[in-house]
C-alpha positions in Angstrom: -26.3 18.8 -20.1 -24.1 16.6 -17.7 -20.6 15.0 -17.6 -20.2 11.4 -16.7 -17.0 11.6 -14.4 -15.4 8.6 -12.6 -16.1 7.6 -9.0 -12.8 7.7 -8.6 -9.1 7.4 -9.4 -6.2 6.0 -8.6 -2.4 6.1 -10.4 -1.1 2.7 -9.8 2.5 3.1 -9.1 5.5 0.7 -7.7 6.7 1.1 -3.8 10.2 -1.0 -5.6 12.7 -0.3 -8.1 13.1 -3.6 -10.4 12.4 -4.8 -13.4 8.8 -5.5 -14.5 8.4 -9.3 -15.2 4.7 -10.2 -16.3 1.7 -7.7 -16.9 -1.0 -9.6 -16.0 -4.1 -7.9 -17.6 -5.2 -6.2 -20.7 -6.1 -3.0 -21.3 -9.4 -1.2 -20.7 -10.2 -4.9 -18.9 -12.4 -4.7 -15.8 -10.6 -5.6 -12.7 -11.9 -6.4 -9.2 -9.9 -4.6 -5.7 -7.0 -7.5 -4.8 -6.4 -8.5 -8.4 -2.9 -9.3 -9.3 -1.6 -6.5 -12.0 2.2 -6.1 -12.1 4.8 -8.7 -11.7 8.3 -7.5 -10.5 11.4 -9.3 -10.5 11.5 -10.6 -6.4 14.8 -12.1 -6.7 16.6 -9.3 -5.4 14.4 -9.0 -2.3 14.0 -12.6 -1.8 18.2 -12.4 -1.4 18.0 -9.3 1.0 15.6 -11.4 3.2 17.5 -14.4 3.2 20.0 -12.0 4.6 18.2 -10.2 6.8 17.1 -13.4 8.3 20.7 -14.8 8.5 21.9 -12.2 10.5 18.8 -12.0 12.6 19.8 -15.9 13.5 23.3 -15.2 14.2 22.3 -12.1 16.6 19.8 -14.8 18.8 22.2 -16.8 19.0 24.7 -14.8 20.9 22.2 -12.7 22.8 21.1 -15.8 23.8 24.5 -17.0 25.0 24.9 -13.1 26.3 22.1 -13.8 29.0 23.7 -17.1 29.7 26.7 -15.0 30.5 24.7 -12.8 32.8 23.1 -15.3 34.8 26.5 -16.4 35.5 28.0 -13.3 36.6 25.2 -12.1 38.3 25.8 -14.9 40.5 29.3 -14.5 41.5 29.2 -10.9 41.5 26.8 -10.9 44.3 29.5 -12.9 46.3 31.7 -10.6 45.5 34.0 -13.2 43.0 34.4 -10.8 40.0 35.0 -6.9 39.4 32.4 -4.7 39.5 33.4 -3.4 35.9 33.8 -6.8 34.4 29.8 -7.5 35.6 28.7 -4.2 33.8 31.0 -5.0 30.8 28.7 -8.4 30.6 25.2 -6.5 31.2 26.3 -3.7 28.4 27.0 -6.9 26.3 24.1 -8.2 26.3 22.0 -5.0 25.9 23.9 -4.4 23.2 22.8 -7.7 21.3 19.2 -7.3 22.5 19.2 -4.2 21.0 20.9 -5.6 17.6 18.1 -8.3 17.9 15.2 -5.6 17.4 16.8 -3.8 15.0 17.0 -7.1 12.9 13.8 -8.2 13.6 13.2 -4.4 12.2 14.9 -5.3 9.1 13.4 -8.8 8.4 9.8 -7.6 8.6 11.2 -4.5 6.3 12.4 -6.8 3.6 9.5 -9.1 3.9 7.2 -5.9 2.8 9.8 -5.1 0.0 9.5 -8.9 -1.6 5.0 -8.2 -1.1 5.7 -5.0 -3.0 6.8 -7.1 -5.7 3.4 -8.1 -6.5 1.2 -5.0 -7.4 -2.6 -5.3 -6.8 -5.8 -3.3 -8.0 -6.8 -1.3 -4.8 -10.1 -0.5 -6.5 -12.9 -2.0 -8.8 -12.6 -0.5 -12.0 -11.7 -0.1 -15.8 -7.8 -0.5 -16.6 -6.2 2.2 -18.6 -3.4 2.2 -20.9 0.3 0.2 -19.5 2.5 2.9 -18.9 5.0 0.6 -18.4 6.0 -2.8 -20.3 7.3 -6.4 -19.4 11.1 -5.8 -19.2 11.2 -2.4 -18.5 13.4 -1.3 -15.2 10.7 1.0 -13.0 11.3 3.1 -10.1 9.5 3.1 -6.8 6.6 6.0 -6.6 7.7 7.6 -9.5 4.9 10.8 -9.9 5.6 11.2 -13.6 5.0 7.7 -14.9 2.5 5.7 -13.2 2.3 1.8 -13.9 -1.4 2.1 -14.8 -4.5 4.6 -13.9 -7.9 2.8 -13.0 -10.9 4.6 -13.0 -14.0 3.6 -10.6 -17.1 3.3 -13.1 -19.7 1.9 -10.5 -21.1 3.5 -9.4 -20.5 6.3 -11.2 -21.0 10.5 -11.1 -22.4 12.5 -13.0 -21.9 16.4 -12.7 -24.2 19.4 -14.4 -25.4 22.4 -13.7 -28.3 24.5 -13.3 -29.8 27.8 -13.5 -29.5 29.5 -10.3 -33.3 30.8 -9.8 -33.4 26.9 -8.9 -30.9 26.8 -6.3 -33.2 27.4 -3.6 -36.1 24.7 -4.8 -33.2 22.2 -5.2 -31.9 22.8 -1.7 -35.5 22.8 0.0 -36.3 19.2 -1.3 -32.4 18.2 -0.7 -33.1 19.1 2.9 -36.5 17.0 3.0 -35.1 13.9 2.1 -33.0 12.3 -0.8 -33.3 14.2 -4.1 -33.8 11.7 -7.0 -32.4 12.8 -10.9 -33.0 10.9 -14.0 -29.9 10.9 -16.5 -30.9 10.4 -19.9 -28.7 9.3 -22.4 -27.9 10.8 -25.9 -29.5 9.1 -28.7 -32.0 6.9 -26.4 -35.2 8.9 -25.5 -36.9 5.7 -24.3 -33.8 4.9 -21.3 -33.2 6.3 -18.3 -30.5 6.4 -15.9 -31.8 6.7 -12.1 -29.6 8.3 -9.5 -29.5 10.9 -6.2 -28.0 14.3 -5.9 -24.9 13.7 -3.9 -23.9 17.6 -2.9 -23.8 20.6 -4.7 -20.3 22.5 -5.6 -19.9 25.5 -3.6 
């Protein structure tokens, strides 16, 4: 006597807070890896991108005209035309910005993630669950105690049992020879079978 457990399991939760705008499947529905699930609302991360963007601009811009600065100064300074401390005041500048610039770029390709995040695909093949969660309701990022969704991974699929132990010692012979087929047959159907392999044995 055996139980048929899933391949495997995964909680579908959000990486955003927002609010959830479309489910997109129904439940106990098949669904393939990379198929669209939840729907949050992106407005608010398509705003902090614009943003992130905009200030990102503005910081190029006068890094840029920070080097022409240095090129400048770096030529008069070698001739002696400008103070020492005014030359490193220009160089500090312009580190400065470049620095700004990376931590911008930093931010852009943050917020860009945050807007994907919005959209909520099946990492696995598998059978849908109950929704957790419905159109309209405000969700919070990774939150443990109330997943979006759980899928469970039917194919292929497990299916665990156990067996006296006075055949422990046949069943590891022949698992060490090669692969060790089973039959699974189902309740109810004397005539069908269900072919399979031992995968490992629990220790």
């Amino acid at each position: 006597i055996g139980n048929v457990q899933a391949y495997a399991t995964v909680s579908v939760k959000a990486r955003v807070d927002g609010e959830l705008t479309i489910v997109h499947f129904k439940e106990g529905q098949e669904v393939k890896r990379g198929d669209l699930l939840f729907t949050i609302d992106p407005r608010p991360y398509v705003a902090q991108l614009k943003q992130a963007e905009a200030n990102l601009a503005k910081d190029k811009a006068q890094l840029q005209n920070a080097r022409k600065q240095v090129e400048r100064y770096t030529s008069v300074a070698k001739k002696g035309l400008v103070a020492e401390e005014q030359y490193d005041k220009v160089l500090a500048d312009s580190a400065t910005l470049e620095a700004s610039v990376k931590a911008n770029e930093a931010e852009v390709e943050n917020a860009r993630l945050r807007l994907e995040y919005c959209t909520i695909r099946s990492p696995i093949d598998g059978i849908t669950g109950g929704v957790k969660v419905h159109q309209g309701n405000i969700i919070k990022a990774n939150d443990n105690e109330l997943p979006l969704v759980v899928i469970n991974q039917i194919k292929p699929v497990y299916v665990s049992f156990s067996v006296p132990e006075r055949n422990l010692l046949q069943i590891k012979k022949f698992m060490e020879a090669g692969k060790l087929e089973v039959s699974a047959l189902l309740p109810g159907e004397d005539m069908s079978s269900v072919q399979g392999e031992v995968g490992f044995i629990e220790n």
